[in-house]
N, C-alpha and C positions, 0 to 999 in steps of 0.2 A: 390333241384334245383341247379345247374350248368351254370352259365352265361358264353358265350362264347364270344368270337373276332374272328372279321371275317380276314382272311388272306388276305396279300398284293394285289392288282390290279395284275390279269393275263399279261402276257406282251405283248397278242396281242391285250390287249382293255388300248382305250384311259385311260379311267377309271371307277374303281371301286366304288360302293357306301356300304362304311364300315359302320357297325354297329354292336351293340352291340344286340345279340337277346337272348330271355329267351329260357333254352332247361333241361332236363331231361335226363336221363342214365337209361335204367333196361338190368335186363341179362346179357348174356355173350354169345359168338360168336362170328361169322361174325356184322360187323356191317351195320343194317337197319334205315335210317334215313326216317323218316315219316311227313310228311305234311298235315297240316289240309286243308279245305279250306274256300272260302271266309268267314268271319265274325266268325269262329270258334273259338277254340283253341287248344292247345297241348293236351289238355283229352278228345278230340272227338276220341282219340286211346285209354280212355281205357279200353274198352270191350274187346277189344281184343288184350291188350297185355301178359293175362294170355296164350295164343293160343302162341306166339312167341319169351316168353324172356327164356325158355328152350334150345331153338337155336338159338338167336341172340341174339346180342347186340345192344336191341333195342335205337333209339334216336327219344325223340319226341321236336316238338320243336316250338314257338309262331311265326309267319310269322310278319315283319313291320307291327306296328299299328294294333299287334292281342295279346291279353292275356297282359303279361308282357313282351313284346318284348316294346323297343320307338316307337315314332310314325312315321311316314313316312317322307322321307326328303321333305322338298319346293321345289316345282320346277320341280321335277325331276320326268320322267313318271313311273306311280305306278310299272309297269312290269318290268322296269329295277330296281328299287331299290330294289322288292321283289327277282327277280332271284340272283340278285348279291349280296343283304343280304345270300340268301343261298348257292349260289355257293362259297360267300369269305370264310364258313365255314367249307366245308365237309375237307380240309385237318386236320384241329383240330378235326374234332367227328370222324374220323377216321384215326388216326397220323400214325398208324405200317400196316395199310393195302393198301395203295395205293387212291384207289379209292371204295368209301362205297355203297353199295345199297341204292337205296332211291324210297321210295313208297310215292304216295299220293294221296287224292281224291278232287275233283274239280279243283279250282285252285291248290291246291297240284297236283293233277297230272299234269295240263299244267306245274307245276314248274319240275319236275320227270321227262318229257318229252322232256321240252329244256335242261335237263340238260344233258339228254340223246344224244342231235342233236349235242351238244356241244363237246360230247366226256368225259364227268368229273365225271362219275358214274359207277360203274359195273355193274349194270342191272339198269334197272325201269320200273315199275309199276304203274299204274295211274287207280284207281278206278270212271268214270265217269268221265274223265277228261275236263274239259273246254276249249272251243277254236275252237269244230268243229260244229256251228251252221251251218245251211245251209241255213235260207233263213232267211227275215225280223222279220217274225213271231217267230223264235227263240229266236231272240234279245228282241224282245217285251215282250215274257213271262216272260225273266229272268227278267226283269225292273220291271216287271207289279209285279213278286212274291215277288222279295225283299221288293220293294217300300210298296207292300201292307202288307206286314208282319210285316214293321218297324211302318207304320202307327196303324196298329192293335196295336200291342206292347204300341206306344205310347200314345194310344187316352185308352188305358187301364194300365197304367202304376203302378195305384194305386191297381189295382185290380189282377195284373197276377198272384202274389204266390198265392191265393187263387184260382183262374181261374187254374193254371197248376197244383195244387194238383187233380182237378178232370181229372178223365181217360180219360172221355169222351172229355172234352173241352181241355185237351193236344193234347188227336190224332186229332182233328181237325185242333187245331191249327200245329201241326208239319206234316201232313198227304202231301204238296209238299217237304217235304224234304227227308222223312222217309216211308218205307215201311210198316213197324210197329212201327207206332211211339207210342203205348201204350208200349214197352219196354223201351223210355226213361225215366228216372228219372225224376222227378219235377224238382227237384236240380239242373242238367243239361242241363234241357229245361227254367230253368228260367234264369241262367245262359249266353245261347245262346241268349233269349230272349232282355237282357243285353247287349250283344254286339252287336247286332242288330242294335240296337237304338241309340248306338254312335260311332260306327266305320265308322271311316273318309276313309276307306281305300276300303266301300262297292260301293258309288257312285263314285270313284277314276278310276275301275274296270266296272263300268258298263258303262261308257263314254269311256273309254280307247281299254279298251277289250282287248283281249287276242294274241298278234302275234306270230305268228307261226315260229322258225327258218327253215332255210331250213335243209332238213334231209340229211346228207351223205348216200353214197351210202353204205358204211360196218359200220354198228351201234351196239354197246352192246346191250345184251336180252335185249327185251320189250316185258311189259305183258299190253295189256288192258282190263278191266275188266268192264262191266258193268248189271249195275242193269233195266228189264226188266220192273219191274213199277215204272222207273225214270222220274217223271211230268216233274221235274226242265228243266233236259238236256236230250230230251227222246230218247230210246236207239237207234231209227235210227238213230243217229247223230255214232255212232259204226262204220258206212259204210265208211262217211267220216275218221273217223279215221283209218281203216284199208287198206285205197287208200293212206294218208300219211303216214303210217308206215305201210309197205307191207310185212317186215317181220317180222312185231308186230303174236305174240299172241292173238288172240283176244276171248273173253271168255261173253257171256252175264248170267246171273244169276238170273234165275225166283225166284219170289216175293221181290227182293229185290231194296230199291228204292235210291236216288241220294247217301242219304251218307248210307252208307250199314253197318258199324261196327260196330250200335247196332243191326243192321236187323238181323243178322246170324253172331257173331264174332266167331263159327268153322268155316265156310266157305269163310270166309272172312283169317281169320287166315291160314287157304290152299292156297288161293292163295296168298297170301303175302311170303307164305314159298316156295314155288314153285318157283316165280316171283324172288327170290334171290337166288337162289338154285347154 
């Protein structure tokens, strides 16, 4: 692992919120930097970085108050610390190329996205991106899953290794996240389980929410990508996104659901390659 620093305050923002985040290196290439999303962390990529460190140079990397990334600064609203944690970084994970690719799903993609509106990326990619709910009922569900999954988690705290070693009560439990969540690991779902239950940065997000930059008129590629049996953020929210990004890509992906990378990491691994091409 590789711990980076984030680069100086841009000179057209008041300022910047620096920090220190945990990130990773594989491959060689072009460089791909990838974003987990909410409550995740930097190995929710890696199913599929077997699929793209052939041709990239791949960067995965822990978002504020995610994995070994610190925790979130006081004060300060969760969206602007987490974009400008990673925006103060891509000149370091990519120093001899200008500007890096960067893919990601959920909140990773809302991060991919503005970073895109921004102008500070050579493409991006957002796998079921966060941001384009359309009505109340949107909002509600995403509350209603998190909140019930942390409570599940918690009120079975003593029990889960045992509870996620069984196939059965895994895919149950992972079945709003994952399309097939019987390919998760125990390890990994116990793991996710874990940060679940004390990531400060989940109800930080769910209060907050997600704003949308305004999008220039001539924008670097954009791919959107989503998953077809997505509960979380379901894939008609895709319409909204391809009304604000008109000359996005937009790609929907039968059986695969919110986070996709274990769902199909070939498929998932195409479009990632595509999406930086």
């Amino acid at each position: 692992m590789v711990i980076g620093l984030a680069s100086p305050c841009m000179p057209r923002q008041c300022k910047m919120y620096v920090m220190k985040l945990a990130y990773e290196v594989h491959g060689s290439g072009p460089t791909l930097v990838l974003v987990h999303g909410l409550s995740h962390r930097r190995q929710a990529w890696d199913p599929v970085l077997p699929e793209l460190t052939s041709h990239r140079r791949v960067v995965t990397i822990d978002l504020p108050g995610h994995g070994e990334s610190p925790a979130l600064p006081p004060g300060v609203p969760v969206h602007k610390a987490t974009l400008d944690a990673v925006e103060g970084m891509l000149d370091e994970l990519a120093p001899d190329e200008g500007r890096a690719h960067v893919a990601g799903n959920s909140l990773g993609g809302w991060v991919a996205l503005q970073l895109a509106a921004r102008g500070r990326v050579a493409s991006a990619t957002a796998l079921s991106p966060a941001g384009f709910g359309t009505s109340l009922l949107d909002e509600l569900l995403i509350k209603a899953v998190f909140r019930g999954s942390r409570a599940m988690a918690r009120s079975n705290r003593t029990r889960l290794p045992a509870m996620l070693k069984n196939p059965v009560l895994r895919s149950a439990t992972l079945v709003p996240f994952f399309g097939r969540p019987w390919r998760v690991s125990p390890e990994a779902a116990l793991a996710d389980a874990q940060s679940l239950m004390t990531n400060e940065a989940v109800d930080l997000f769910l209060e907050q929410g997600f704003p949308n930059e305004d999008v220039p008129r001539h924008m670097v590629p954009v791919t959107i990508a989503w998953g077809r049996r997505d509960l979380l953020l379901p894939v008609y929210q895709a319409r909204r996104a391809r009304r604000s990004y008109p000359d996005a890509k937009v790609v929907v992906l039968p059986g695969l659901g919110h986070v996709p990378m274990s769902d199909a990491p070939e498929r998932i691994g195409m479009v990632l390659l595509a999406g930086s091409s």
